[in-house]
N, C-alpha and C positions, 0 to 999 in steps of 0.2 A: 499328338499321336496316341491312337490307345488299341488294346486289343482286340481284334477281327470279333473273336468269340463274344465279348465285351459287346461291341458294338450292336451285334447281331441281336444279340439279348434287349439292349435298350432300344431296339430299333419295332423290336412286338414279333419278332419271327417265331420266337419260342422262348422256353425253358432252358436252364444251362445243358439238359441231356438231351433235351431235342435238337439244339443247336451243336452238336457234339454228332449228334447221327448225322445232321443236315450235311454237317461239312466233309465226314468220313464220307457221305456217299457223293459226295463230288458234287453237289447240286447248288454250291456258293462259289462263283466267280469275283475275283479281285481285276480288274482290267482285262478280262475276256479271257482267264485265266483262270482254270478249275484251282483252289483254293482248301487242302486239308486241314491245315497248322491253324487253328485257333487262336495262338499264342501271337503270331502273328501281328505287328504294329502296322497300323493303319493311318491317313490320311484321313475322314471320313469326307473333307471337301475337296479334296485332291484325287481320291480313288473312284472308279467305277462298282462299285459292290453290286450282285446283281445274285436273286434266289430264283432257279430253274428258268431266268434269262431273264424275271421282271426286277429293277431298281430297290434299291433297300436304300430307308432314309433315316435315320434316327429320329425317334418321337418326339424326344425333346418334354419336359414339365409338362403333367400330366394330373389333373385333380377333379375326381369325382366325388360328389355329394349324392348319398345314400340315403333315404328314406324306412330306416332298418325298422322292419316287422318283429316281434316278438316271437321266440321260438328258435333265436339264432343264435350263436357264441360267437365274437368277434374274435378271430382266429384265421392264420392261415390256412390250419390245417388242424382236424381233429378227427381222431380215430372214431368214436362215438355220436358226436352231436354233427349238427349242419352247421357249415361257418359262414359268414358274411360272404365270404369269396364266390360263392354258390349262387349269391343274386348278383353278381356282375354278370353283364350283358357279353357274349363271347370276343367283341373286339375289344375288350378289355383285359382277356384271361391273360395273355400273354405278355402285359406290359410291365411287368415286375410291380406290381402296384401293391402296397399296404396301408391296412388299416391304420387312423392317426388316433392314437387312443384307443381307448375301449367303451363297449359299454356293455353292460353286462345281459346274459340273454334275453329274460324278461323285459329290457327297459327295450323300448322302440326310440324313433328322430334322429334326427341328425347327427350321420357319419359320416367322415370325410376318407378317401383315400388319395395317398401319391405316390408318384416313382421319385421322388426329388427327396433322399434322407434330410438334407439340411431342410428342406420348408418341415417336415414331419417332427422334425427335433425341435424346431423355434413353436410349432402349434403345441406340443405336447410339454414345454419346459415351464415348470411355474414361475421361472424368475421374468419368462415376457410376459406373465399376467394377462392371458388370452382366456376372454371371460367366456362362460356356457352354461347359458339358461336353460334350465330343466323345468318344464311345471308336470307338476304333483297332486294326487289325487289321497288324502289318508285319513288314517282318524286323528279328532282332533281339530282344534281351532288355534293356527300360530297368531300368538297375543306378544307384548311391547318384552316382554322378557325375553323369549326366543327371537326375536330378531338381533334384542340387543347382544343374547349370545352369538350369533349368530356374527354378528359383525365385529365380534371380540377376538372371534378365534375360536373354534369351540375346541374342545379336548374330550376326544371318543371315550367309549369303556375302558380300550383296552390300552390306551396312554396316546394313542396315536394323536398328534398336533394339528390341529387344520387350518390352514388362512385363514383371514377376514372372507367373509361373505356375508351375501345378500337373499335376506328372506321377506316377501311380499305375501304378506297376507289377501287373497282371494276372494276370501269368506269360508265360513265353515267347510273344513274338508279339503281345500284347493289352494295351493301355495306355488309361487316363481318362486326358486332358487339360485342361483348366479353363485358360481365359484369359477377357481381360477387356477385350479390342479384336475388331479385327475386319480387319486387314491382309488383302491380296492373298496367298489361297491360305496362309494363317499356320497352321496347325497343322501340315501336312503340309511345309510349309519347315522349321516349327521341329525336327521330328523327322528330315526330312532331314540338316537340320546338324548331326545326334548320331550320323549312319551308321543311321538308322532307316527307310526309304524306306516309305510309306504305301501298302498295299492297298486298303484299303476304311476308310471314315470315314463316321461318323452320330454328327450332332449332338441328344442327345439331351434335353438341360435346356437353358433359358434362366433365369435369377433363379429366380424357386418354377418356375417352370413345367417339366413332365416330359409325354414322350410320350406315357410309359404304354400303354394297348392300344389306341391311336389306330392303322387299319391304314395302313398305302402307300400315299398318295396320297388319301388324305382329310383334309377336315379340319372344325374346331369349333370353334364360336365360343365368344369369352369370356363370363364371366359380369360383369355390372354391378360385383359385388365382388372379380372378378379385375382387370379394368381399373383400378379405383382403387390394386389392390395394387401393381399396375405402374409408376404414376402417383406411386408413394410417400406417396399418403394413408392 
């Protein structure tokens, strides 16, 4: 059993206030039954639920991969800047969906969104060590010493501790990174504090997942069998 208003919400009908008007103005049926009470406990496979007389179905796990352009603050909601939320496609706007992580506006690649908190918590936790390859454009050439920091552990300016990771040198100027948190702005500190100051950064793997020929500023949804990948089933 769970909540009418609840359901409505995770079903993509709307917003918690949109759903609140839907239901004041009579226009949600429970069994052929105009329906006020949000509060309301529900069947969701036993009940008729019905918006202005067409079937309302719960969406059920829901994860999109984003192609984030630069120019955006990953954010639900920002007074000032454009947020990530702005390039979801509109059959998306409604499904309670957040960003899993951040990245910060400048950086472009791969971003994930879901309506499922626990997948969002397992992607974003560093104790599952869910790795995210970045490559990096800077000055500078990472040589045997920076990696070997690098895979020590490095410790920022300002005391901040950071896991083991992984630095690949490219060739001059161009470096893979691979960590396995998700710190304020941490790739580009981390390479700061080697004397490597960061031009341009695009995250381009999360765990299996790769951009691939996904363009700028689109994105695509997962499959049934990638979610559960994800999920660790």
């Amino acid at each position: 059993m769970e909540r009418l208003d609840k359901f409505l919400c995770d079903s993509g009908v709307g917003s918690r206030s949109q759903v609140k008007a839907l239901l004041k103005s009579g226009a949600v049926t429970v069994d052929g039954v105009a329906e006020r009470d949000g509060s309301r406990k529900i069947d969701p496979a036993g009940c008729a639920v019905c918006l202005h007389g067409n079937p309302v179905g719960a969406v059920g796990t829901v994860v999109l991969m984003l192609h984030k352009p630069a120019g955006f603050v990953t954010a639900t909601k920002d007074r000032e800047e454009k947020t990530v939320m702005e390039l979801l496609p509109a059959p998306y706007k409604n499904m309670d969906l957040k960003p899993v992580g951040r990245l910060d506006k400048e950086t472009e690649g791969l971003l994930l969104f879901t309506n499922d908190g626990e997948l969002l918590h397992r992607l974003i936790s560093p104790k599952k060590q869910v790795q995210k390859v970045y490559y990096a454009r800077h000055e500078g050439h990472a040589g045997p010493e920076d990696i070997q920091a690098f895979a020590q552990g490095l410790v920022l300016r300002d005391g901040t501790k950071c896991l083991p990771a992984v630095l690949q040198s490219l060739g001059p100027g161009e470096s893979l990174i691979t960590v396995c948190e998700g710190k304020y702005h941490q790739v580009r500190r981390m390479m700061a504090a080697r004397g490597m100051p960061v031009a341009y950064l695009r995250r381009q793997q999360e765990d299996f997942l790769e951009l691939a020929d996904l363009p700028v500023g689109q994105v695509r949804e997962l499959t049934e069998a990638q979610i559960q990948r994800l999920m660790g089933n």
